[in-house]
FIKOLVEX-269909 format. One record per residue: residue number from 1; x, y negated, z negated of N, C-alpha, C, O, CB in turn. Coordinates in nm, 2 decimals. Glycine has a CB too. Layout:
<rs>
[NUM [X Y Z] [X Y Z] [X Y Z] [X Y Z] [X Y Z]]
...
</rs>
This chain:
<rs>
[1 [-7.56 5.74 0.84] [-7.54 5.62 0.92] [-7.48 5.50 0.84] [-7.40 5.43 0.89] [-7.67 5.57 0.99]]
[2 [-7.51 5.49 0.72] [-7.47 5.39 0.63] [-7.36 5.39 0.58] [-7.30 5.29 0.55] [-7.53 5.37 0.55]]
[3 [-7.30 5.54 0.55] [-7.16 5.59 0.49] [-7.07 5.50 0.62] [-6.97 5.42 0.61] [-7.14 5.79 0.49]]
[4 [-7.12 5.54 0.74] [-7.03 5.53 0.85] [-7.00 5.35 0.91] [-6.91 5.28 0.96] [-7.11 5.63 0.98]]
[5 [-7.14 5.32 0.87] [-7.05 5.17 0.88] [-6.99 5.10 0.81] [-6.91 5.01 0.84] [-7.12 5.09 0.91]]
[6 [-7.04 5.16 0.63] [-6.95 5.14 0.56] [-6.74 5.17 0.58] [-6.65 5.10 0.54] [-7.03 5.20 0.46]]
[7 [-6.75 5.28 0.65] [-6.60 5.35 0.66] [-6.56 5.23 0.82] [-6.44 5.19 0.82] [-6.62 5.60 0.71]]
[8 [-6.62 5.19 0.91] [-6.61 5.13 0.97] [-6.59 4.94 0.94] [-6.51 4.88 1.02] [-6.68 5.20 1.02]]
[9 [-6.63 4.87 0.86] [-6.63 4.76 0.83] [-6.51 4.79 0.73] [-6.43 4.69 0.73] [-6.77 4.70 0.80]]
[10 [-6.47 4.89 0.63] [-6.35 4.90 0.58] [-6.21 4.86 0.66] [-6.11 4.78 0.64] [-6.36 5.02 0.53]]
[11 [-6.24 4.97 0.76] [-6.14 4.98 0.86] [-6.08 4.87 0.92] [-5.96 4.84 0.93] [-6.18 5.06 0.95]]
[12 [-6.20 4.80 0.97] [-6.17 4.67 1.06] [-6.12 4.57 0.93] [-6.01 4.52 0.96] [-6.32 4.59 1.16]]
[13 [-6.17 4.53 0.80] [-6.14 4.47 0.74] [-5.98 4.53 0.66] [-5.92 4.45 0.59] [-6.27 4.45 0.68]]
[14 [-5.94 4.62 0.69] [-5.80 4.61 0.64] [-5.68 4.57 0.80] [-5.56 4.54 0.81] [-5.76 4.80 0.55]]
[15 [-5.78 4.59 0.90] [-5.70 4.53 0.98] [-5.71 4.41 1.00] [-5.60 4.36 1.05] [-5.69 4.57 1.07]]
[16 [-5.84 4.31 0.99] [-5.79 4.16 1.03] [-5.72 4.09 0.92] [-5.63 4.01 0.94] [-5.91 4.08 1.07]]
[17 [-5.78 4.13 0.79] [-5.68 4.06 0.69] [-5.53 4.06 0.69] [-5.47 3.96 0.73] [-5.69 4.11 0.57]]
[18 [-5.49 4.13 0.64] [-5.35 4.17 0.72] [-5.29 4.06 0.80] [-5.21 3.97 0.77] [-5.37 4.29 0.83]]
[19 [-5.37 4.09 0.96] [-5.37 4.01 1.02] [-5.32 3.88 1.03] [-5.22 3.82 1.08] [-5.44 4.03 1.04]]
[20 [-5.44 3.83 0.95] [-5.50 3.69 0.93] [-5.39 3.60 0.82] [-5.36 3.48 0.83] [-5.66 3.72 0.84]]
[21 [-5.34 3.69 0.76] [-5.20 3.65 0.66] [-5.07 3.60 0.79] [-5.02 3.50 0.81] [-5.14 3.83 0.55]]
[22 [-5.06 3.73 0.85] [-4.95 3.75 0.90] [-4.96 3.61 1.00] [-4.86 3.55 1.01] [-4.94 3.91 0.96]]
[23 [-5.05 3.57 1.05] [-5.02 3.47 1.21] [-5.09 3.34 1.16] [-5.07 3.24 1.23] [-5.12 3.53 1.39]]
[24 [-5.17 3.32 1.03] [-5.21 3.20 1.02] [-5.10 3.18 0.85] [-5.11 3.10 0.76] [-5.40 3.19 1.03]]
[25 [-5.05 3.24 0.86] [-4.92 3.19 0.72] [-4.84 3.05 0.74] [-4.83 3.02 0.86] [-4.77 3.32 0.71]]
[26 [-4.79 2.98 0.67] [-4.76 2.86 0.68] [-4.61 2.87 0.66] [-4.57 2.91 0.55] [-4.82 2.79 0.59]]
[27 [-4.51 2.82 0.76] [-4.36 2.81 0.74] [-4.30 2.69 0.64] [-4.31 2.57 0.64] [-4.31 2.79 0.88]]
[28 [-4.21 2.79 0.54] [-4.16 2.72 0.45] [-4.02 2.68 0.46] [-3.94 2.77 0.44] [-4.18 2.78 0.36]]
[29 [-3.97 2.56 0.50] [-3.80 2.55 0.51] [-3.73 2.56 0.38] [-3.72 2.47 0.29] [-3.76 2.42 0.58]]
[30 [-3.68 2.65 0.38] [-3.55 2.68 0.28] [-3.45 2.56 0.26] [-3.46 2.47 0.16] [-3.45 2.81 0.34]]
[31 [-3.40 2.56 0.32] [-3.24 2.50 0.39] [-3.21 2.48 0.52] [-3.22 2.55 0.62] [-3.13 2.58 0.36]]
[32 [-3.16 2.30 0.49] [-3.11 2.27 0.62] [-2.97 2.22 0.61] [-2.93 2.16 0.51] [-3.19 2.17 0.69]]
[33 [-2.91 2.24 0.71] [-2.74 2.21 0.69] [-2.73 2.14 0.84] [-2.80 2.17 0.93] [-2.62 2.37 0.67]]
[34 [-2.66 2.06 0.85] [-2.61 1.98 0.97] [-2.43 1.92 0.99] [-2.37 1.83 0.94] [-2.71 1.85 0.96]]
[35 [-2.41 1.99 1.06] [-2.28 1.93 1.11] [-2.24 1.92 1.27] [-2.23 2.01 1.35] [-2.18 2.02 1.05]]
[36 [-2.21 1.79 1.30] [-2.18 1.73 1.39] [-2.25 1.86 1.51] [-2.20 1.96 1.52] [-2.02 1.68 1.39]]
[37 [-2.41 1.82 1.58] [-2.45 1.83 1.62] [-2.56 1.95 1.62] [-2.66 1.97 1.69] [-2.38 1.79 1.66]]
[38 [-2.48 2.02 1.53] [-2.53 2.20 1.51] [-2.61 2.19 1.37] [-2.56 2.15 1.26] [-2.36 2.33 1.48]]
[39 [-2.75 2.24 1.38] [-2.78 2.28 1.27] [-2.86 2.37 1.28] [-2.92 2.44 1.37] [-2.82 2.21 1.21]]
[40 [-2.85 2.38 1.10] [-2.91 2.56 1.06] [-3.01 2.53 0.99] [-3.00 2.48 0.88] [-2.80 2.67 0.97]]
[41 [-3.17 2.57 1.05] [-3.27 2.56 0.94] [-3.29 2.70 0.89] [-3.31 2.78 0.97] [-3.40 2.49 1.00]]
[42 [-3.29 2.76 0.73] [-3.33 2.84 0.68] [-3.49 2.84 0.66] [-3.54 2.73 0.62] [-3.27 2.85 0.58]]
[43 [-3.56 2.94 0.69] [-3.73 2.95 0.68] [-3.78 3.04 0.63] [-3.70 3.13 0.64] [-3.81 2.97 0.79]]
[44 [-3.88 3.08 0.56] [-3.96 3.16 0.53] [-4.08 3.17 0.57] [-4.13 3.06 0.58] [-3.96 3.17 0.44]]
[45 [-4.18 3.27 0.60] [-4.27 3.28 0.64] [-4.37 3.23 0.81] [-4.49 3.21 0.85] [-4.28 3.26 0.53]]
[46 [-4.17 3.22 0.91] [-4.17 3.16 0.99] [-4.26 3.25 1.10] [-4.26 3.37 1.09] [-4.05 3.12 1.01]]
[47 [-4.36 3.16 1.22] [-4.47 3.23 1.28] [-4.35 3.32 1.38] [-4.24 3.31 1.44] [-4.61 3.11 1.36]]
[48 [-4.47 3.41 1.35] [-4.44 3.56 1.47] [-4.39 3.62 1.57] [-4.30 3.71 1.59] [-4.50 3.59 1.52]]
[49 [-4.50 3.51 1.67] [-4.49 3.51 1.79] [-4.36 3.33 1.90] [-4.36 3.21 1.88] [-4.67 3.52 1.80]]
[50 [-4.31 3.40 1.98] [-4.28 3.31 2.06] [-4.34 3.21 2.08] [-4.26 3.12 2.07] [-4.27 3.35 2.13]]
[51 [-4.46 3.17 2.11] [-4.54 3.09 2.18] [-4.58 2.98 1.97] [-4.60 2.86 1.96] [-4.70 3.22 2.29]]
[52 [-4.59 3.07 1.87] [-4.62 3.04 1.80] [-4.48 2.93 1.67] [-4.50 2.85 1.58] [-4.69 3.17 1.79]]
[53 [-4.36 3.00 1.73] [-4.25 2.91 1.69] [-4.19 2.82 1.78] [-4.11 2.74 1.73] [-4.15 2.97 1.65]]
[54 [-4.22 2.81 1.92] [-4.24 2.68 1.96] [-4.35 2.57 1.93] [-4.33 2.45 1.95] [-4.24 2.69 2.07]]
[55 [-4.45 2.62 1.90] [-4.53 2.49 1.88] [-4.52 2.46 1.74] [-4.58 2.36 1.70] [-4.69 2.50 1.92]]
[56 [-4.46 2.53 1.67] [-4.44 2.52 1.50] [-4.35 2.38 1.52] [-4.39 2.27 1.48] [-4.33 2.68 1.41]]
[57 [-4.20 2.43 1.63] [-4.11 2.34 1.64] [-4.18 2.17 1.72] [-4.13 2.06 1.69] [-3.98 2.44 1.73]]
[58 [-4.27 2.17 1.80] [-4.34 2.09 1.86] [-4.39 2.01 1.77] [-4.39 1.89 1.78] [-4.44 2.16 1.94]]
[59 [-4.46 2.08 1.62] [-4.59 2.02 1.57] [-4.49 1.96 1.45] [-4.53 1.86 1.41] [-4.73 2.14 1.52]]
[60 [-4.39 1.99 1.41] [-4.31 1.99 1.29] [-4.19 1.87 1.34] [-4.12 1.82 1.24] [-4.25 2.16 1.26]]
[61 [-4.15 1.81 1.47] [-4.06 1.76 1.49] [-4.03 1.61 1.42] [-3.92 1.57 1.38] [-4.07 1.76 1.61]]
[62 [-4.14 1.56 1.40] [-4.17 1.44 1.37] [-4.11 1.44 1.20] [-4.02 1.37 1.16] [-4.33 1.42 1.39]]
[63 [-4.18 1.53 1.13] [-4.14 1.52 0.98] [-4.00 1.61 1.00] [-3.94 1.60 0.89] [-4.26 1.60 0.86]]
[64 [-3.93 1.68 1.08] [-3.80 1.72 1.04] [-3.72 1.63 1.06] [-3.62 1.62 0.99] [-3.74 1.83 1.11]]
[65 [-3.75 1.47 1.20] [-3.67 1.40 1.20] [-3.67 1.27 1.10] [-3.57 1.20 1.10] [-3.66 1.39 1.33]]
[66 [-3.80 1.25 1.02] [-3.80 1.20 0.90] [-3.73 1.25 0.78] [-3.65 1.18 0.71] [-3.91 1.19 0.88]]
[67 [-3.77 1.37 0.75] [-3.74 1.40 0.61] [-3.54 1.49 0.65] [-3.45 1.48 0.56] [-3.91 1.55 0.53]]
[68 [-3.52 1.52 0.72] [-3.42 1.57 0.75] [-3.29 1.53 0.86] [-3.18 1.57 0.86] [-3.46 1.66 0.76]]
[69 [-3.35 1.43 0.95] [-3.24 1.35 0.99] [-3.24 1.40 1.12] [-3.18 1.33 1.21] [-3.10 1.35 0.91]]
[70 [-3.31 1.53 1.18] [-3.30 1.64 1.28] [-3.39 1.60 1.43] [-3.51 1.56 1.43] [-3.35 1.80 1.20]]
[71 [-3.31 1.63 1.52] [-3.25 1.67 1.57] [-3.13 1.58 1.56] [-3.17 1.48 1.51] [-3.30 1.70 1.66]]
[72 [-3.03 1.59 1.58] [-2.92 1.44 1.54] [-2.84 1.51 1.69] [-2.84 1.63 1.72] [-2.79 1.45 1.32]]
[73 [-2.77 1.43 1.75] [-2.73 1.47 1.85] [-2.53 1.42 1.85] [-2.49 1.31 1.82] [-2.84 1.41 1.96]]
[74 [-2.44 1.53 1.90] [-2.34 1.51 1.85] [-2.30 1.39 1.95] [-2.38 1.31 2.00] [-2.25 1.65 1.83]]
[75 [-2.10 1.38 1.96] [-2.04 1.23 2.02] [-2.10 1.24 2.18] [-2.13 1.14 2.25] [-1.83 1.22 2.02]]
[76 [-2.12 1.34 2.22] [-2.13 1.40 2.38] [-2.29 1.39 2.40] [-2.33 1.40 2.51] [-2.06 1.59 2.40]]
[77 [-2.38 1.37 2.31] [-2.54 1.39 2.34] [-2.60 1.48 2.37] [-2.68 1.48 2.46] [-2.60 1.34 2.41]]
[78 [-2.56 1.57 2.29] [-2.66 1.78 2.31] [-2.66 1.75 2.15] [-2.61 1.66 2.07] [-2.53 2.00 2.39]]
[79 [-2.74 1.89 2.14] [-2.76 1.88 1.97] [-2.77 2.06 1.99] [-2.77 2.11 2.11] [-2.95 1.77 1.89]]
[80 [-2.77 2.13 1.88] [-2.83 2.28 1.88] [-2.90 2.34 1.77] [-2.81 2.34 1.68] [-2.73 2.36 1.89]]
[81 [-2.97 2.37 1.73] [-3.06 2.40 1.63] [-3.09 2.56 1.60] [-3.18 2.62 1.67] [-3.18 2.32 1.66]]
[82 [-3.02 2.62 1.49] [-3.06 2.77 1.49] [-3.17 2.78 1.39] [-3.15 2.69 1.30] [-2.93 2.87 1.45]]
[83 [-3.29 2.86 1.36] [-3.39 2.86 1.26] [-3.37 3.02 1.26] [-3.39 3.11 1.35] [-3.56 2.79 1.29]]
[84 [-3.33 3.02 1.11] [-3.29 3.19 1.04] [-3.42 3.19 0.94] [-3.48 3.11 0.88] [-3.11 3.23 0.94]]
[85 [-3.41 3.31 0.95] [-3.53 3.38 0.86] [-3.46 3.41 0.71] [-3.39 3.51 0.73] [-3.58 3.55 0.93]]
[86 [-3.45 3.38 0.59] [-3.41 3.39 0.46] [-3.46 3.51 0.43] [-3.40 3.56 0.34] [-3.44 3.29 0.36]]
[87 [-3.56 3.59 0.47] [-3.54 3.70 0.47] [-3.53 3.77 0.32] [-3.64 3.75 0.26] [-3.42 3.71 0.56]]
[88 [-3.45 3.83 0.24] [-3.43 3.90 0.13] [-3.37 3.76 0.02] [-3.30 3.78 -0.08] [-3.31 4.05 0.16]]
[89 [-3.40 3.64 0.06] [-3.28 3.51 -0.02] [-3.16 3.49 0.02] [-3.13 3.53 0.13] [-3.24 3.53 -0.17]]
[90 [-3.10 3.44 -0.07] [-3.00 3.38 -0.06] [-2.88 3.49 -0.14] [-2.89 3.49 -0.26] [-3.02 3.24 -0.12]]
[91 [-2.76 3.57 -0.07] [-2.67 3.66 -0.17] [-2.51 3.57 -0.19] [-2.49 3.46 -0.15] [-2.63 3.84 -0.09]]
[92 [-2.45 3.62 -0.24] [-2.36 3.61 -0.31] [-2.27 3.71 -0.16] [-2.31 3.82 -0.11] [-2.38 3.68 -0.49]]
[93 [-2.14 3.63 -0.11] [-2.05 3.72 0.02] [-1.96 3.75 -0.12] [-1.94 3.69 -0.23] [-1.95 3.61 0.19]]
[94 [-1.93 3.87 -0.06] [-1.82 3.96 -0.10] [-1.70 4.01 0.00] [-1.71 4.01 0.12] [-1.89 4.07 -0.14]]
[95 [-1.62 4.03 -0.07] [-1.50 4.12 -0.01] [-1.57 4.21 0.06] [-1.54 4.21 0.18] [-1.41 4.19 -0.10]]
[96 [-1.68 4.32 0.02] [-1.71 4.44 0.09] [-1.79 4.35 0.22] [-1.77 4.39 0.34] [-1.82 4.56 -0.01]]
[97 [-1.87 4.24 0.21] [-1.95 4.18 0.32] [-1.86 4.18 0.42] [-1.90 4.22 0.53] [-2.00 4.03 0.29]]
[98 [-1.71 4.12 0.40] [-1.62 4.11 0.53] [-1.54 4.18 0.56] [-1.43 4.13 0.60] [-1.56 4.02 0.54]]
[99 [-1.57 4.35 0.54] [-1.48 4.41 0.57] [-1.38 4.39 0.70] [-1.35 4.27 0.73] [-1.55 4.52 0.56]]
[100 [-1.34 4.52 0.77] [-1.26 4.50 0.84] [-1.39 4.52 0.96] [-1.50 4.56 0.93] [-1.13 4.59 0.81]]
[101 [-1.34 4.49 1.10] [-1.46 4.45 1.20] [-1.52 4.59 1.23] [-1.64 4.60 1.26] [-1.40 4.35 1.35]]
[102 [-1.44 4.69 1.23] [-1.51 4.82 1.28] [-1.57 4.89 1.14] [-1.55 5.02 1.13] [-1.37 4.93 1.38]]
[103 [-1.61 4.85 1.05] [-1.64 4.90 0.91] [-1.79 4.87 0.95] [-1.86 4.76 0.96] [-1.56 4.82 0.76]]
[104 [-1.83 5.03 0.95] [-2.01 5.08 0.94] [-2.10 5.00 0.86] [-2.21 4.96 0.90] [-2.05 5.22 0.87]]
[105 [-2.03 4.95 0.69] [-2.06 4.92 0.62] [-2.10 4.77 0.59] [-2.15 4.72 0.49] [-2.00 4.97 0.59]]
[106 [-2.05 4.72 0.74] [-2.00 4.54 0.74] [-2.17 4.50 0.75] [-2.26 4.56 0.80] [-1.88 4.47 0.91]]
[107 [-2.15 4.38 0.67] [-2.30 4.31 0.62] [-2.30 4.18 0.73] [-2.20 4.11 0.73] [-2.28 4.24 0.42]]
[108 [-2.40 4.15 0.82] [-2.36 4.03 0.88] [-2.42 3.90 0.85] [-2.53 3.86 0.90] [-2.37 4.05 0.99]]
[109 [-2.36 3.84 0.77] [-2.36 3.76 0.65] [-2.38 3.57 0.74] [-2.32 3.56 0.84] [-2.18 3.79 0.54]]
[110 [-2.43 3.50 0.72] [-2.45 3.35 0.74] [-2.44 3.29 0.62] [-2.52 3.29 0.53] [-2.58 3.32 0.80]]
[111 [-2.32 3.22 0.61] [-2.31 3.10 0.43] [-2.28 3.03 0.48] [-2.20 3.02 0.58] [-2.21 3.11 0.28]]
[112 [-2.33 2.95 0.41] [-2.33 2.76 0.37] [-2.26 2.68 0.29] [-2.29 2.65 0.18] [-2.45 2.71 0.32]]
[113 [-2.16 2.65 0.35] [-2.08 2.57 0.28] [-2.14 2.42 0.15] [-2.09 2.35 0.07] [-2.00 2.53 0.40]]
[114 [-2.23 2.43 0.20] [-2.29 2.29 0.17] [-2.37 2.34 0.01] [-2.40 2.26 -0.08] [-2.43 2.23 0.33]]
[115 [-2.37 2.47 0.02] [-2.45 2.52 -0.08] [-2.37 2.58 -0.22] [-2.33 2.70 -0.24] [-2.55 2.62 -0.01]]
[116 [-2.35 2.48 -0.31] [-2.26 2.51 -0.44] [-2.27 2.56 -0.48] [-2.25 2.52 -0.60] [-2.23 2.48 -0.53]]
[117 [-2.29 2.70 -0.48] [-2.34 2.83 -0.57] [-2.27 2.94 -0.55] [-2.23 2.95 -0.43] [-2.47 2.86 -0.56]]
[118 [-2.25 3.05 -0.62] [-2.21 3.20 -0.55] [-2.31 3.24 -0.44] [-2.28 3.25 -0.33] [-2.23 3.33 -0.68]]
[119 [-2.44 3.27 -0.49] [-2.58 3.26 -0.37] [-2.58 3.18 -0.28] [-2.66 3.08 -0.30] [-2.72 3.24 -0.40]]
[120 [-2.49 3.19 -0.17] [-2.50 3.08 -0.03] [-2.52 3.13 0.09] [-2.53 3.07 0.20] [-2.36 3.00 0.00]]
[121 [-2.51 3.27 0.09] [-2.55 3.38 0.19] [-2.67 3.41 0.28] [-2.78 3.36 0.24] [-2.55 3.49 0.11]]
[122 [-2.69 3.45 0.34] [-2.78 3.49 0.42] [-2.78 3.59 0.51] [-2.72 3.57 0.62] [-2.81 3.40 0.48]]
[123 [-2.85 3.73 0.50] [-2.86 3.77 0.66] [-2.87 3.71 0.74] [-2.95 3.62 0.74] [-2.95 3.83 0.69]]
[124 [-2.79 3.74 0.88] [-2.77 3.66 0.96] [-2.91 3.72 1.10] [-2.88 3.81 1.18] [-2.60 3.67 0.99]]
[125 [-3.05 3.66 1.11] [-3.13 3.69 1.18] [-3.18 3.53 1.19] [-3.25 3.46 1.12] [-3.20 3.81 1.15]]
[126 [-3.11 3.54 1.29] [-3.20 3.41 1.38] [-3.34 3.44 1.47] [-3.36 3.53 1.56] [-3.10 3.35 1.51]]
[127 [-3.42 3.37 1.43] [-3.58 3.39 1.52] [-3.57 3.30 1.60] [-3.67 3.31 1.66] [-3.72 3.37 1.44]]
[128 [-3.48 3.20 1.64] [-3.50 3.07 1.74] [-3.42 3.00 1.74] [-3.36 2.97 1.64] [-3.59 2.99 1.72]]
[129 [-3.40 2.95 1.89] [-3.22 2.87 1.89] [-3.30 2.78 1.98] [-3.36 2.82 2.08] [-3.03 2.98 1.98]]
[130 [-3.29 2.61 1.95] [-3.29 2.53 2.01] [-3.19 2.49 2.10] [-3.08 2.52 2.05] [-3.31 2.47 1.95]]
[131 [-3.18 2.43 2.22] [-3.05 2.35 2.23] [-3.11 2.26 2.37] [-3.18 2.30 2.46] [-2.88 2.46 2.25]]
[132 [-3.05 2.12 2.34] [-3.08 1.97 2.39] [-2.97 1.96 2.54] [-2.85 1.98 2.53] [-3.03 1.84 2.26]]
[133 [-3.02 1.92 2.64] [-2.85 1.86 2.67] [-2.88 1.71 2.69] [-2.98 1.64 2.66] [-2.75 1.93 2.83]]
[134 [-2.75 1.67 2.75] [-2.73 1.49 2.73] [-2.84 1.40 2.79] [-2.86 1.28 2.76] [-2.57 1.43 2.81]]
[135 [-2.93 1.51 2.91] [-3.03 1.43 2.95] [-3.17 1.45 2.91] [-3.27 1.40 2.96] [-3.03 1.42 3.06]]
[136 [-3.14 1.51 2.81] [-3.26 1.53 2.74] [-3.34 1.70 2.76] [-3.45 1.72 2.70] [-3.35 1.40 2.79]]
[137 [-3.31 1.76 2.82] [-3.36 1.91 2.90] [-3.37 1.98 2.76] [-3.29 1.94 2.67] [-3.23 1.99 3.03]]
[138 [-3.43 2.06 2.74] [-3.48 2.16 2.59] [-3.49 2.27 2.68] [-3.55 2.29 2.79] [-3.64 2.12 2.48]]
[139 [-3.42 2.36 2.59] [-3.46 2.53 2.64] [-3.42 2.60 2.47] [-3.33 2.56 2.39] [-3.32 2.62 2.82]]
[140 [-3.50 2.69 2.46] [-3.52 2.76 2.36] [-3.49 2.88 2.41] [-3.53 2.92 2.52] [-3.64 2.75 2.31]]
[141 [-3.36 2.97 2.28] [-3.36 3.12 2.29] [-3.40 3.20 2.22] [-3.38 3.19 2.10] [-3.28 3.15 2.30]]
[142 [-3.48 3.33 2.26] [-3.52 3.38 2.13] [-3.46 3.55 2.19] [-3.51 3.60 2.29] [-3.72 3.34 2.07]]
[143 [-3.38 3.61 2.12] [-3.30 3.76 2.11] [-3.25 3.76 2.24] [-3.26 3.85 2.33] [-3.40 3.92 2.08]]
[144 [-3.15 3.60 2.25] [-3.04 3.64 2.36] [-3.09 3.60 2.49] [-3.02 3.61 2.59] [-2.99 3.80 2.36]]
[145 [-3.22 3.54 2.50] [-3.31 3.53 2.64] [-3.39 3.40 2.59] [-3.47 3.37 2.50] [-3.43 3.69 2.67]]
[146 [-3.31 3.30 2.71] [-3.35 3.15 2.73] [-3.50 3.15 2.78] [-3.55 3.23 2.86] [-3.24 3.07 2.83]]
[147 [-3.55 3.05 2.73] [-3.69 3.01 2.78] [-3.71 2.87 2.83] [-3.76 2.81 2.73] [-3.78 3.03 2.69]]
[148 [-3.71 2.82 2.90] [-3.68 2.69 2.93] [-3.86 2.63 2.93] [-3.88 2.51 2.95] [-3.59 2.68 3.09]]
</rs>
């Protein structure tokens, strides 16, 4: 009986930890870039769930529009906001990255002009697409499917 709850409190304990990392982890912004109305926040360790990167974006608005100037809205009054996942860092684009468009091999790459380095790269995986319009309306996309 004691082996067995021992093998049982193991069990559960490699699953809530895990867990417990994975949904209470703290999002780190990489990089932000902004041009006339569009911007790109780079993140790491960004939350999970849907429900859990809107309220990130909810709880976080205040200090993005202090420390980063964001949401900034372009001459027309919409704004758009993509948050990518940095993912593997920051690479270096190559010739092979931009192959030709039907090439198996093609990397789909996101760089930043803004960023002076060979490493300005990014896999291109967006977890969350903001976008404003002129009267103020917010809808969030997340894999191509709006949520208003």
């Amino acid at each position: 009986m004691k082996k067995k709850t021992v093998i049982i409190t193991c069990a559960a304990l490699s699953v809530l930890i895990p867990s417990y990392f994975l949904f209470f982890r703290k999002a780190e912004i990489i990089f932000v870039q902004h041009i006339d109305g569009v911007t790109d926040i780079v993140v790491k360790k960004f939350p999970v769930t849907q429900r859990g990167r809107v309220s990130w974006w909810e709880d976080n608005q205040d200090m993005l529009k202090y420390k980063y100037g964001i949401p900034e809205r372009d001459k027309n009054g919409v704004y758009y906001i993509a948050i990518s996942d940095v993912s593997d860092g920051f690479k270096k684009a190559s010739e092979e990255n931009f192959s030709v468009w039907y090439s198996l091999s093609r990397s789909d790459l996101l760089c930043f002009d803004q960023i002076k380095s060979e490493n300005r790269c990014i896999e291109k995986n967006v977890l969350m697409e903001i976008m404003s319009t002129k009267v103020g309306e917010m809808s969030y996309m997340f894999d191509g499917e709006y949520i208003n």
